[in-house]
C-alpha positions as YAML, in Angstrom:
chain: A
units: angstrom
residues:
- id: 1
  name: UNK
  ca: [0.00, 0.00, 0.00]
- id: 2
  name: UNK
  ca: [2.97, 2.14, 0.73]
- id: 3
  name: UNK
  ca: [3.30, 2.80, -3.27]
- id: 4
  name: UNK
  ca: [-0.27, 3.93, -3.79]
- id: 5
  name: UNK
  ca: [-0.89, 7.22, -4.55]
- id: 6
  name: UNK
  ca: [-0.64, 9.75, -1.61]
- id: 7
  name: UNK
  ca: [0.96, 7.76, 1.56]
- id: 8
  name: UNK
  ca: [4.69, 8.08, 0.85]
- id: 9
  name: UNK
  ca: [3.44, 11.87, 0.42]
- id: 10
  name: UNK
  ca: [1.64, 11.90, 3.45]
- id: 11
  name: UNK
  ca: [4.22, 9.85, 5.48]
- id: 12
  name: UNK
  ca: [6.51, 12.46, 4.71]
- id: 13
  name: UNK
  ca: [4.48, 14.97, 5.64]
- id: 14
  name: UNK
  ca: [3.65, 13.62, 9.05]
- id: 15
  name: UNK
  ca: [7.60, 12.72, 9.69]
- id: 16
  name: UNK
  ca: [8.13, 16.77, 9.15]
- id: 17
  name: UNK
  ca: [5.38, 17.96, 11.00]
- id: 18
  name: UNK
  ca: [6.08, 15.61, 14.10]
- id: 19
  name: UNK
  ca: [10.19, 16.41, 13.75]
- id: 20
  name: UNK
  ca: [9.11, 19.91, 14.39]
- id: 21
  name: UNK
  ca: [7.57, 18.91, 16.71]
- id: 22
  name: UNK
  ca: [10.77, 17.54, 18.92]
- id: 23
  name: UNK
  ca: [10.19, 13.63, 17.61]
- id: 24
  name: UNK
  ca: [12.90, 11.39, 16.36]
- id: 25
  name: UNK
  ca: [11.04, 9.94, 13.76]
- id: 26
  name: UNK
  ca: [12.26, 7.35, 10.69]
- id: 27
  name: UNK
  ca: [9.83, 6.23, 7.58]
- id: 28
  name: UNK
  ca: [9.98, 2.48, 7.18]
- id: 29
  name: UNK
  ca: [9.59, 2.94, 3.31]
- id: 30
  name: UNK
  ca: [11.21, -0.84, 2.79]
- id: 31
  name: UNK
  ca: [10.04, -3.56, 0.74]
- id: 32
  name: UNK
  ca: [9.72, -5.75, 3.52]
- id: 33
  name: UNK
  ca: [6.35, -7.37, 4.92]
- id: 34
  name: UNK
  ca: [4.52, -5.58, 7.47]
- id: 35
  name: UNK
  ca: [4.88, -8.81, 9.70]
- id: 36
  name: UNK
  ca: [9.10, -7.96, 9.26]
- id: 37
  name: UNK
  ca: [8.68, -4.46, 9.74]
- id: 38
  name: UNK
  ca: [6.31, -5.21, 13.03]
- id: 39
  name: UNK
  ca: [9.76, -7.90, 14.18]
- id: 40
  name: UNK
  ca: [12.12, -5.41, 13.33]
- id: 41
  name: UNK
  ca: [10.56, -2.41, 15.77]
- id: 42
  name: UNK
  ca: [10.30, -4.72, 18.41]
- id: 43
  name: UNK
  ca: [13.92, -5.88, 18.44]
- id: 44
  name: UNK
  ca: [15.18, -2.14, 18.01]
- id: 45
  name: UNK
  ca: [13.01, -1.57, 20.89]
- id: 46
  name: UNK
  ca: [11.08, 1.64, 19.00]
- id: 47
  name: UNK
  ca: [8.76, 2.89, 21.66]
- id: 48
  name: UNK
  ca: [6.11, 3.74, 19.42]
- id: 49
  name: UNK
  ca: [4.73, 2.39, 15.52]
- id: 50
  name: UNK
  ca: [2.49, 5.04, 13.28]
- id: 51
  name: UNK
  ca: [0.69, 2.83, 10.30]
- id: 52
  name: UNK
  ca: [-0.83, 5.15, 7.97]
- id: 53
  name: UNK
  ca: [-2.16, 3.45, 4.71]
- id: 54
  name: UNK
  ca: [-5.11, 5.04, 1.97]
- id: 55
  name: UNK
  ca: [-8.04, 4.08, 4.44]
- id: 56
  name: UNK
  ca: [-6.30, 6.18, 6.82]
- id: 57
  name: UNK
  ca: [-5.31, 8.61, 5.08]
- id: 58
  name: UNK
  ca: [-9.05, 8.60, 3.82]
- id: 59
  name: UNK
  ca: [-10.34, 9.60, 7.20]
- id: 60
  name: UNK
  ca: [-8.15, 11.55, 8.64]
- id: 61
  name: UNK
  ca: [-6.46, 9.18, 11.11]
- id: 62
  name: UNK
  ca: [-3.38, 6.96, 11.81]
- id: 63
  name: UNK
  ca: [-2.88, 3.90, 13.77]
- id: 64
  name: UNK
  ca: [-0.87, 4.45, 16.68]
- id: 65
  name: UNK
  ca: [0.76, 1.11, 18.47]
- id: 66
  name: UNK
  ca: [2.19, 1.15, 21.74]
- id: 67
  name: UNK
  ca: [5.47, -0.95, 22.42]
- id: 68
  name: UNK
  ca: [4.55, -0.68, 26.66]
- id: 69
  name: UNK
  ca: [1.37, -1.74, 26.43]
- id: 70
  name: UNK
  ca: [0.92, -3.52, 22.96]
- id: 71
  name: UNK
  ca: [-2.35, -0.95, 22.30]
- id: 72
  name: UNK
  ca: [-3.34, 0.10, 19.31]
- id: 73
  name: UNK
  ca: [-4.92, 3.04, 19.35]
- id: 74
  name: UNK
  ca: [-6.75, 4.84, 16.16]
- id: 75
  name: UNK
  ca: [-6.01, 8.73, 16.41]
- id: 76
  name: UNK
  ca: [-7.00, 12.03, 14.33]
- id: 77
  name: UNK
  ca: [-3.95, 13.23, 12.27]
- id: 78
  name: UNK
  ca: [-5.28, 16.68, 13.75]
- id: 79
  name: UNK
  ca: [-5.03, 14.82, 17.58]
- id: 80
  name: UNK
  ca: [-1.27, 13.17, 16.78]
- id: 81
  name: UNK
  ca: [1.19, 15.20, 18.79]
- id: 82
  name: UNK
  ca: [-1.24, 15.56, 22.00]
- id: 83
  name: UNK
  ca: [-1.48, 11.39, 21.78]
- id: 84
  name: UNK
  ca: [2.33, 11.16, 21.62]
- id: 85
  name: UNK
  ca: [2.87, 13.54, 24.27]
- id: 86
  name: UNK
  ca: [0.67, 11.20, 26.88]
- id: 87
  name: UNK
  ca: [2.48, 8.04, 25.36]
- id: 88
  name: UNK
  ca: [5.55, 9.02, 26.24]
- id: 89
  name: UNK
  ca: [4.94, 10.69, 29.73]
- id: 90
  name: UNK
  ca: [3.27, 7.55, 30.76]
- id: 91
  name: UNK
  ca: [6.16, 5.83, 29.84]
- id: 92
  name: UNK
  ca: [8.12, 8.78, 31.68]
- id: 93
  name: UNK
  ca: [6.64, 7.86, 34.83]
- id: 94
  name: UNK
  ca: [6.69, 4.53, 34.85]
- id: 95
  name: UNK
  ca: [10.53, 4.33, 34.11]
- id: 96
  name: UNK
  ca: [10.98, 6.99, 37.14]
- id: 97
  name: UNK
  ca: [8.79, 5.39, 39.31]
- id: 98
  name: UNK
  ca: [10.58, 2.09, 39.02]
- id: 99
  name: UNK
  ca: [14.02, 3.16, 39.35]
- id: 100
  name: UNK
  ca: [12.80, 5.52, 42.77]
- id: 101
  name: UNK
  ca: [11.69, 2.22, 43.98]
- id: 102
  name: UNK
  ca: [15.15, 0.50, 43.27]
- id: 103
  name: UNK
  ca: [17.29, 3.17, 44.99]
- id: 104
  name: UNK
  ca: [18.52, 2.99, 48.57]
- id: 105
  name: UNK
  ca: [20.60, 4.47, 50.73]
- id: 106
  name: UNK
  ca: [23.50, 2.25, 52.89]
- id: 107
  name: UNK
  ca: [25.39, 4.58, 56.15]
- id: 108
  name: UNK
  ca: [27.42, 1.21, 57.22]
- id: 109
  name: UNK
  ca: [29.18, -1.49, 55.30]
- id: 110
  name: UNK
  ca: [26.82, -3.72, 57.43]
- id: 111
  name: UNK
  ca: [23.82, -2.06, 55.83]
- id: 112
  name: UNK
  ca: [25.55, -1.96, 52.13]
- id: 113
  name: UNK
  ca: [26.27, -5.50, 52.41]
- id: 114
  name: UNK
  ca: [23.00, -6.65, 53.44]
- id: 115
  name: UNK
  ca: [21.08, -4.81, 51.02]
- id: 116
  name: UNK
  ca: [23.69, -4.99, 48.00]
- id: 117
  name: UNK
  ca: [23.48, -9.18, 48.49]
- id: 118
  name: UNK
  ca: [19.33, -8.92, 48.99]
- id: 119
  name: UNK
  ca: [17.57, -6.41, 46.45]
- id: 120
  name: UNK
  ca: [18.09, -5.37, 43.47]
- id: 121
  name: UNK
  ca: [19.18, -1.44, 42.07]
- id: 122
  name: UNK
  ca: [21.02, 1.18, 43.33]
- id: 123
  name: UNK
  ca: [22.28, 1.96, 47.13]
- id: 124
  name: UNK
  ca: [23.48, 4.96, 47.48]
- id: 125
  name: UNK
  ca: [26.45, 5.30, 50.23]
- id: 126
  name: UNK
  ca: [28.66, 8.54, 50.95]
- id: 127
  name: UNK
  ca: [32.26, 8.33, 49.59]
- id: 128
  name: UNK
  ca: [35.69, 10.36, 50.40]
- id: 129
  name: UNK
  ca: [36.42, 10.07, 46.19]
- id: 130
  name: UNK
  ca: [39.34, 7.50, 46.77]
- id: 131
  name: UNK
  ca: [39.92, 4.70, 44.58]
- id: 132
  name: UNK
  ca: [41.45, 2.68, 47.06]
- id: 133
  name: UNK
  ca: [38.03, 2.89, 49.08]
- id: 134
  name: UNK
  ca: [36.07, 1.94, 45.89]
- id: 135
  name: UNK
  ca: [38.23, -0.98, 45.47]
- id: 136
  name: UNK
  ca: [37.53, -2.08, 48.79]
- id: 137
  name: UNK
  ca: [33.99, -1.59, 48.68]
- id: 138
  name: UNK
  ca: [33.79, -3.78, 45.56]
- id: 139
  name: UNK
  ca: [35.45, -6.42, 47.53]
- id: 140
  name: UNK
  ca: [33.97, -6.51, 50.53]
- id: 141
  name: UNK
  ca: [30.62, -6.42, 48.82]
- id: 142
  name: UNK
  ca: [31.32, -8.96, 46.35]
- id: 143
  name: UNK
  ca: [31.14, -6.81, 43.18]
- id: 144
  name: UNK
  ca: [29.29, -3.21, 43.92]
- id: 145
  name: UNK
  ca: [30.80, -0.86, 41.61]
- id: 146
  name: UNK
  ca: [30.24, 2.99, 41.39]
- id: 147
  name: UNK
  ca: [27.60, 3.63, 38.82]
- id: 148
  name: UNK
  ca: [27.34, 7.15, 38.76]
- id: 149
  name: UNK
  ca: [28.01, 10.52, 41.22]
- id: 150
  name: UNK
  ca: [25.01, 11.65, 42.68]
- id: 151
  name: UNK
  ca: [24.80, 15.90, 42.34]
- id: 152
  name: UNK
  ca: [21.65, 16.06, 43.55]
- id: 153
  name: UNK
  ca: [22.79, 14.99, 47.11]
- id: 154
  name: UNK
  ca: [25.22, 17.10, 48.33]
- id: 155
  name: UNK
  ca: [27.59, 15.86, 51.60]
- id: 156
  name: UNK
  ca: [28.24, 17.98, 54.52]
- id: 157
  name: UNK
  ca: [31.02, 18.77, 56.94]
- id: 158
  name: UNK
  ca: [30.94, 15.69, 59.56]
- id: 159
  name: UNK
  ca: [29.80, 12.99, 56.38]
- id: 160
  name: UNK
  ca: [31.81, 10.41, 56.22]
- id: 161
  name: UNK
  ca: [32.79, 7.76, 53.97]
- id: 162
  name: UNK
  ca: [31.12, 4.48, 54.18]
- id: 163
  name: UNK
  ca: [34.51, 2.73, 53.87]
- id: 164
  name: UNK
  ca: [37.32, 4.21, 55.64]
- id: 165
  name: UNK
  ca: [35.59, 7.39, 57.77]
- id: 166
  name: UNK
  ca: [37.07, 10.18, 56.10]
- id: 167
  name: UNK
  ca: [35.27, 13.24, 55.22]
- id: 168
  name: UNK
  ca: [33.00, 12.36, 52.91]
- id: 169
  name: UNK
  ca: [33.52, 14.18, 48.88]
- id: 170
  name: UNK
  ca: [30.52, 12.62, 47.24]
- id: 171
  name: UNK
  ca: [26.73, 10.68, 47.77]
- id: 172
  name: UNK
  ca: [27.64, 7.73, 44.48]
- id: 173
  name: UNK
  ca: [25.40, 5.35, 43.39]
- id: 174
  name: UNK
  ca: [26.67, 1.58, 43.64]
- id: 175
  name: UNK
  ca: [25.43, -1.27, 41.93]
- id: 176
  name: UNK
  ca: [26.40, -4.58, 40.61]
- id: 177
  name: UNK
  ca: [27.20, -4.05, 36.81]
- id: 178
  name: UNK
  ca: [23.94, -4.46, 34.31]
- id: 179
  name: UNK
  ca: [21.57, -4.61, 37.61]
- id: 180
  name: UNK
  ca: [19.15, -2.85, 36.67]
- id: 181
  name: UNK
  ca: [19.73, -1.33, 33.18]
- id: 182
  name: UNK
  ca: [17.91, -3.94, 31.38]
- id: 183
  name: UNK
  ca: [14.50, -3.35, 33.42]
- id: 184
  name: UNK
  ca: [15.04, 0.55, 32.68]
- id: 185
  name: UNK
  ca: [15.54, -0.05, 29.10]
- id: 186
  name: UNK
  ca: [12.64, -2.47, 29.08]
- id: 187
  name: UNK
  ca: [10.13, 0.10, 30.70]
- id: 188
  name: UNK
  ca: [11.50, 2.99, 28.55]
- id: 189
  name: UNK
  ca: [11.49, 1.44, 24.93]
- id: 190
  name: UNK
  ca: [14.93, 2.42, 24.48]
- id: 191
  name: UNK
  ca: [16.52, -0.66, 22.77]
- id: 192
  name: UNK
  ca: [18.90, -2.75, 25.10]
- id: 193
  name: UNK
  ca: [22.17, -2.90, 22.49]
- id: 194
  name: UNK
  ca: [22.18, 0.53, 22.83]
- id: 195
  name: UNK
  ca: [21.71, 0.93, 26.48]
- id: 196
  name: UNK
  ca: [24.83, -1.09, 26.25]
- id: 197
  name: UNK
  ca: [27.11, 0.96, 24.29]
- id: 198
  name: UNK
  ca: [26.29, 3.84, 27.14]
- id: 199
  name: UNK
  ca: [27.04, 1.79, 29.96]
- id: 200
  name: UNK
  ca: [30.64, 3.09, 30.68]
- id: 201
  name: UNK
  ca: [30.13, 6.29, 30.67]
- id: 202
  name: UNK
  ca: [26.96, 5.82, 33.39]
- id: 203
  name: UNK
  ca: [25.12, 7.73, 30.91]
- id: 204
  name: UNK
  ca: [21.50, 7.47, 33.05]
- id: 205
  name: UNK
  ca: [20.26, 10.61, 31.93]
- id: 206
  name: UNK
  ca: [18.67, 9.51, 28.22]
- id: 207
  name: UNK
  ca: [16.79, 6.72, 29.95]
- id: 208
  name: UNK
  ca: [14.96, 9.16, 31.71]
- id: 209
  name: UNK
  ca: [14.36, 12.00, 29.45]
- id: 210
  name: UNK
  ca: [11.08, 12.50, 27.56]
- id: 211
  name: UNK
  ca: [13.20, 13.41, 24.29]
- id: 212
  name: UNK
  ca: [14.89, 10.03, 24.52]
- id: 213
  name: UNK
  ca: [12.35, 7.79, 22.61]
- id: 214
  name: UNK
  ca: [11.67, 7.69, 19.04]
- id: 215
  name: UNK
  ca: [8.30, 7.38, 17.18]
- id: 216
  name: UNK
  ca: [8.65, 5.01, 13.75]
- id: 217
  name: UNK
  ca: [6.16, 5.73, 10.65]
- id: 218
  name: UNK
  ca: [5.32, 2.21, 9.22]
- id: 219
  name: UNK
  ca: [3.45, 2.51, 5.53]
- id: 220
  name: UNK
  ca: [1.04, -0.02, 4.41]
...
């Protein structure tokens, strides 16, 4: 259907108007099968499928499929951009909401042990900044690894380091390596090979960001 007259066109048209809007967005315009194309966007983990075909086009509408929920929804070309803005919050909060509920907090070795070797996610633990403490830390705990420095706590004058007592320089965030990643990714959309490829640089950010999914035009 994608070579009838009018839904390249209007495709194309859509992809502009919603890039302007602030979407990633890529046509599909292969000669695959639908059923491939459908495969494909769920292994690249694309939050969100458009299918626009002459019917559609016909009144006014595109089908909009959800990669959280597995929904289809039919929407009003006029209604697009309000639809894709509640898509992706909900998907906003529920990626938040589950890594809040995977964060701790450890003010003893005692405490990061316990809770490092029975839940999964992040405990966060004050730190004097020294590798040789992180090093220790890892070992102690059996593999908890800095993930990422936490700015939004700050330390005071009297914190002190988890390990070794000193004056605490920073709150990090420890975590065995991939802990919790792949849930993130999987609540997000955000494909997990490329989640991957961010790892070492604790890039977090992007999996929490409402500009960090991407909307796919499928024509039929």
């Amino acid at each position: 259907a994608q070579h009838k007259e009018g839904v390249l066109e209007k495709a194309n048209e859509l992809t502009e108007r919603l890039k302007k809007a602030g979407y990633s967005v890529k046509i599909d315009d292969s000669e695959k099968s639908p059923g491939w194309k459908f495969s494909e966007q769920e292994m690249l983990g694309i939050p969100t499928r458009i299918e626009i075909g002459p019917k559609d086009i016909e009144q006014n509408q595109v089908v909009v499929v959800r990669r959280d929920t597995r929904e289809k929804i039919v929407v009003s070309l006029d209604e697009i951009e309000t639809n894709l803005e509640t898509i992706q919050k909900d998907m906003y909060d529920r990626a938040k909401a589950f890594l809040d509920s995977h964060i701790d907090f450890a003010e003893t070795m005692d405490e990061m042990n316990e809770k490092f070797n029975t839940k999964r996610g992040f405990i966060k633990a004050k730190w004097c900044g020294s590798a040789e403490c992180e090093d220790e830390i890892k070992a102690a705990t059996g593999g908890a690894t800095t993930r990422c420095i936490c700015k939004e706590d700050q330390v005071k004058d009297g914190d002190t380091c988890i390990f070794c007592g000193k004056q605490a320089k920073h709150m990090q965030s420890a975590a065995a390596s991939g802990i919790l990643f792949s849930d993130v990714c999987r609540v997000t959309g955000i494909s997990q090979h490329r989640q991957r490829r961010k790892r070492q640089s604790h890039y977090l950010p992007e999996l929490l960001t409402p500009e960090s999914s991407m909307e796919r035009l499928r024509c039929f």
